[in-house]
N, C-alpha and C positions, 0 to 999 in steps of 0.2 A: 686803662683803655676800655671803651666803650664801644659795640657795635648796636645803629639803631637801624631796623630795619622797616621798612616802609611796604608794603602789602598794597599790589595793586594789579595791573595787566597790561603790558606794551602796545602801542600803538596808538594813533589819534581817535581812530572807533572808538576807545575806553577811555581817553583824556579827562573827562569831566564826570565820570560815572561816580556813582555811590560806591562801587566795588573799590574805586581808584581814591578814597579818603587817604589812605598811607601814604599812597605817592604825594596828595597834594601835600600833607603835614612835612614832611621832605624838604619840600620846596621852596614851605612856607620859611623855614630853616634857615635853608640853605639863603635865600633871599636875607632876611633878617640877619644872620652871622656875616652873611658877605663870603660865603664859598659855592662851588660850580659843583655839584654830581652828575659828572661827565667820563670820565674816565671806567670804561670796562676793564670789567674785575671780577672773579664770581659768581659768574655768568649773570650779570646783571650792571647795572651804574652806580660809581661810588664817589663819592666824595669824602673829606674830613676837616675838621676843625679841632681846633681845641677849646674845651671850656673846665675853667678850674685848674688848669696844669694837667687836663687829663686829654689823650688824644681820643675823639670822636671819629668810627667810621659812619655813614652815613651808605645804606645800602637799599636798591629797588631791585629787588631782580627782576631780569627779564625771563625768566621763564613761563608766564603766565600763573593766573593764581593756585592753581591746582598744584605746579612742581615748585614754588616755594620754597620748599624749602632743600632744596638741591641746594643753591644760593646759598642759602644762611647755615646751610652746614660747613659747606666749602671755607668760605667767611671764618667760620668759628673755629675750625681747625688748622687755618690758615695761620691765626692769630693768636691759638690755645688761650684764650679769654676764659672763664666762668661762667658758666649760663646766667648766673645773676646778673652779670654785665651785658647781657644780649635784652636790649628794650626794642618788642614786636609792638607795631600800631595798625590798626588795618579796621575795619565796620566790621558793624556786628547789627544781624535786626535784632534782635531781642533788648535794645536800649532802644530808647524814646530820643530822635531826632532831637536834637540839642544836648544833648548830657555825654559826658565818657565814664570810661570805669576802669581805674586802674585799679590792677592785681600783679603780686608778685608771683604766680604759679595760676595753674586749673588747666582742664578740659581745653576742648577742638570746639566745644559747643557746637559740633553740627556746620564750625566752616572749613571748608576744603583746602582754603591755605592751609590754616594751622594743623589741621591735617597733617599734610604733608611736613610741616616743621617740626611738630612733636617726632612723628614716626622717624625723620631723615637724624632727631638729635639723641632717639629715647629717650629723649624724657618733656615734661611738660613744665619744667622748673627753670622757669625763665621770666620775667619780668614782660606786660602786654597792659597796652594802652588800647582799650576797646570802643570807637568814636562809635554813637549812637545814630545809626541811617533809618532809625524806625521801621515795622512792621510790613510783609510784602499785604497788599490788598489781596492777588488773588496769586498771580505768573512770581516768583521767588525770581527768577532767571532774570524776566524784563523788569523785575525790583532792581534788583542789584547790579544790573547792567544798563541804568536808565540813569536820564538825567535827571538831576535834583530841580525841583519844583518852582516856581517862581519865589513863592513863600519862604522855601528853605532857602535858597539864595542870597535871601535877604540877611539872613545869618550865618550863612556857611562861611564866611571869611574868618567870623567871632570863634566859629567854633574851632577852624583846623589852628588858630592863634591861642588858643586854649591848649589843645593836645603838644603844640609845639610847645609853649611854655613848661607841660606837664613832664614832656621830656628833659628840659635842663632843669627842671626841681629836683628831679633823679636823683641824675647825674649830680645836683649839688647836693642838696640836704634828704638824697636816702627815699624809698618806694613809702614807710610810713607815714614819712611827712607828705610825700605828693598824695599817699590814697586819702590825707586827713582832709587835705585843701582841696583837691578837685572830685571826689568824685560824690558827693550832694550838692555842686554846683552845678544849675541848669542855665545855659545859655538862651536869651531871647526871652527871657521873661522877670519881669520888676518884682 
């Protein structure tokens, strides 16, 4: 069993935001498998699938970005899973708009979710898929609370269908194989 959790912030205000990449990746999922992340759970929405013979939860919490991982604790103790089994996806600026970067453990790097995730599980050895929303120009806040660019849109569908993907390589063939294949792949360029 698998829980993957999606890093974002409830409500329509945040629907489209750069902060809100884990929700779309979710989505994009959930769409593409053919299941619903509807049902509250966790303090947040969850869905499942199964891929491989392995059952997938599929989690957004709703506590906004910062309590995080109130969520994905509950989640995880709910299900006594492995932190190895717990795959975080959620933006990061310090990656260049169009790229991810999977790792199987590290750092908060300085985001508030993950923050909160490390702190709520002790520990930071867990599996994170880090979508690339590029550098703030000036406001960090109105960065990552803003809508993505005319430009970026043109590939943002590319990108969140990458990170999806990135997820059931996982889940199939193991975090070494996914960090071999995806993460010096750049989306949106020949």
């Amino acid at each position: 069993m698998y829980i993957v959790a999606g890093l974002g912030n409830p409500g329509k205000e945040y629907e489209n935001t750069r902060h809100n990449i884990g929700f779309m990746v979710l989505d994009f999922l959930a769409k593409k498998l053919d299941f619903n992340i509807s049902k509250i759970k966790f303090k947040g929405l969850t869905g499942e699938c199964v891929i491989e013979n392995e059952k997938i939860i599929f989690l957004k919490p709703s506590t906004y970005m910062n309590l995080s991982g109130d969520s994905i604790r509950e989640a995880v103790d709910f299900y006594k899973i492995p932190l190895s089994n717990l795959i975080v996806v959620y933006d990061d600026v310090d990656i260049m708009f169009g790229k991810i970067r999977i790792r199987p453990s590290g750092s908060d790097a300085g985001h508030n979710g993950m923050k909160s995730i490390i702190y709520q599980l002790n520990s930071n050895e867990f599996p994170r898929i880090r979508v690339g929303i590029g550098a703030a120009n000036k406001n960090m806040i109105s960065h990552v609370l803003g809508s993505f660019s005319e430009n970026e849109r043109e590939i943002l569908q590319d990108i969140i269908q990458v990170a999806g993907d990135a997820i059931i390589d996982i889940i199939k063939n193991g975090i070494q194989y996914s960090m071999n294949k995806y993460n010096s792949l750049i989306v949106g360029k020949e």
